[in-house]
C-alpha positions, 0 to 999 in steps of 0.5 A: 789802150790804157794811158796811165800805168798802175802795174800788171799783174806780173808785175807789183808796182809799188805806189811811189813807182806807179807815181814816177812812171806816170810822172815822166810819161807826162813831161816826157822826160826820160825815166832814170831808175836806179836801184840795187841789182836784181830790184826789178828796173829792166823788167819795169821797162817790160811792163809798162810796155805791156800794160800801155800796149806799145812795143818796146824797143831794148838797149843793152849797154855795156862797157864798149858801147858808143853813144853813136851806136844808138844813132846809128853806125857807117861801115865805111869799109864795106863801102870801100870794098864793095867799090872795089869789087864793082857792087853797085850798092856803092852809089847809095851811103844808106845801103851801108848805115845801120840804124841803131836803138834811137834811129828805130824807136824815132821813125816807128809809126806808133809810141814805144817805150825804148829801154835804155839798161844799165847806162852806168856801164859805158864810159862816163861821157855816153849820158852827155853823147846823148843829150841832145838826142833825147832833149830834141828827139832828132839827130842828124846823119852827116854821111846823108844829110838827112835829119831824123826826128822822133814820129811820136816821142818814145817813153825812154827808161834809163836804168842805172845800178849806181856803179859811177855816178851820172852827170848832172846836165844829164840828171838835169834831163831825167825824172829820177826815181829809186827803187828801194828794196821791198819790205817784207809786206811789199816782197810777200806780194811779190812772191805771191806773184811768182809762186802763188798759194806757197805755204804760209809757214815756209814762207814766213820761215824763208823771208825771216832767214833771208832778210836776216841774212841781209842784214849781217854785217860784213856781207859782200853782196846782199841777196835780191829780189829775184835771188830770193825768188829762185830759192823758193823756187828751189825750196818747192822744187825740193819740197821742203817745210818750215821745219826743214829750214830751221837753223842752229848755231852749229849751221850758220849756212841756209838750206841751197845757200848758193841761190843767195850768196854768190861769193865765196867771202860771203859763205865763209862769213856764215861759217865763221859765224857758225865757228864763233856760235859753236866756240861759244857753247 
């Protein structure tokens, strides 16, 4: 089992990335990874589980969610009801504790990497919840007395999409990277990955539209990485060329535009766009 994480091959790390990962596995420390939608943070998770050889262990979280519920959770009504039908289950607490994400990735006999994804979903007190959890790698369980501690430290990965901004006594904890959008020789590789031997022309035709179309000014929500994989997917699928993705003036829209821009403001710029191109002739 390999100790350092250099990328899989499904998988193109960048070296800044490569650096960071390696970087929190050393001083075990938390890796936080922010950056747009779509850039790849959770599937990063997956690979450095994969390319280390460990397990990994996932955390979703969304808006409801409870730090607690990573420790653990009691369902004390079920206890309740159960004594009142006599089920001699009651006698033991543990029969009615769940183990949440934290509990399972600390008394796992081997090192996993424990996937905590989208952090900034919850409410802003959940990174401070967590604190001591991952500081100390231990907490305990009031309802039997018990203290749990981490068996081999877990390789966390916290990502966030930058939606609220995150305390300072947790950052304090974290090694921080940001993962910045691909530049056009980094996205080529990427692409290679996923649709190896596609044509150079159409290639070279369809990132030329789609960076354009990330920098226009005014769009709501620009495209991302896996946005622009799912419409090469579909430009081979329909097995068009370079030339069948020519624009003018008169077509401001891409060819199945609706792998890219997902709103509707963001259409009705490429039409006024079109509107003006066409105004002006």
């Amino acid at each position: 089992m390999t100790t350092r994480f250099e990328g899989t091959a499904d998988y193109v790390a960048t070296d800044d990335l490569t650096i960071a990962v390696n970087a929190a596995v050393t001083l075990e420390r938390p890796l936080l990874v922010k950056g747009e939608p779509g850039t790849g943070k959770t599937e990063l998770a997956r690979q450095v589980a994969a390319a280390l050889g460990l397990k990994m262990i996932e955390w979703n979280i969304k808006s409801t969610t409870r730090a607690q519920q990573g420790l653990y959770e009691y369902d004390a009504v079920s206890r309740l009801r159960d004594s009142q039908l006599g089920d001699e289950r009651v006698n033991d607490v543990r029969n009615y504790i769940k183990k949440g994400k934290l509990w399972q990735a600390f008394e796992a006999d081997e090192k996993v990497v424990l996937l905590i994804d989208e952090i900034d979903k919850a409410d802003i007190e959940f990174p401070n919840d967590l604190l001591q959890e991952l500081d100390k790698m231990e907490f305990h369980v009031y309802e039997t007395g018990e203290t749990i501690r981490a068996k081999n430290r877990p390789i966390v990965i916290i990502t966030s999409n930058n939606e609220k901004e995150l305390p300072d006594a947790f950052l304090r904890r974290c090694f921080f990277h940001y993962i910045r959008f691909p530049d056009e020789a980094t996205m080529r590789r990427i692409v290679e990955v996923h649709h190896p031997g596609i044509k150079e022309a159409l290639l070279t035709t369809a990132l030329t539209q789609f960076y354009e179309i990330r920098e226009t000014q005014g769009l709501k929500k620009k495209p991302s990485t896996s946005e622009v994989l799912d419409w090469l997917k579909l430009l081979l699928a329909e097995d068009l060329d370079a030339e069948d993705l020519k624009r003018d003036g008169v077509n401001a829209l891409p060819k199945l535009h609706g792998a890219l821009l997902k709103n509707e403001q963001d259409v009705h710029l490429f039409e006024r766009l079109a509107f003006m191109a066409r105004a002006k002739r």
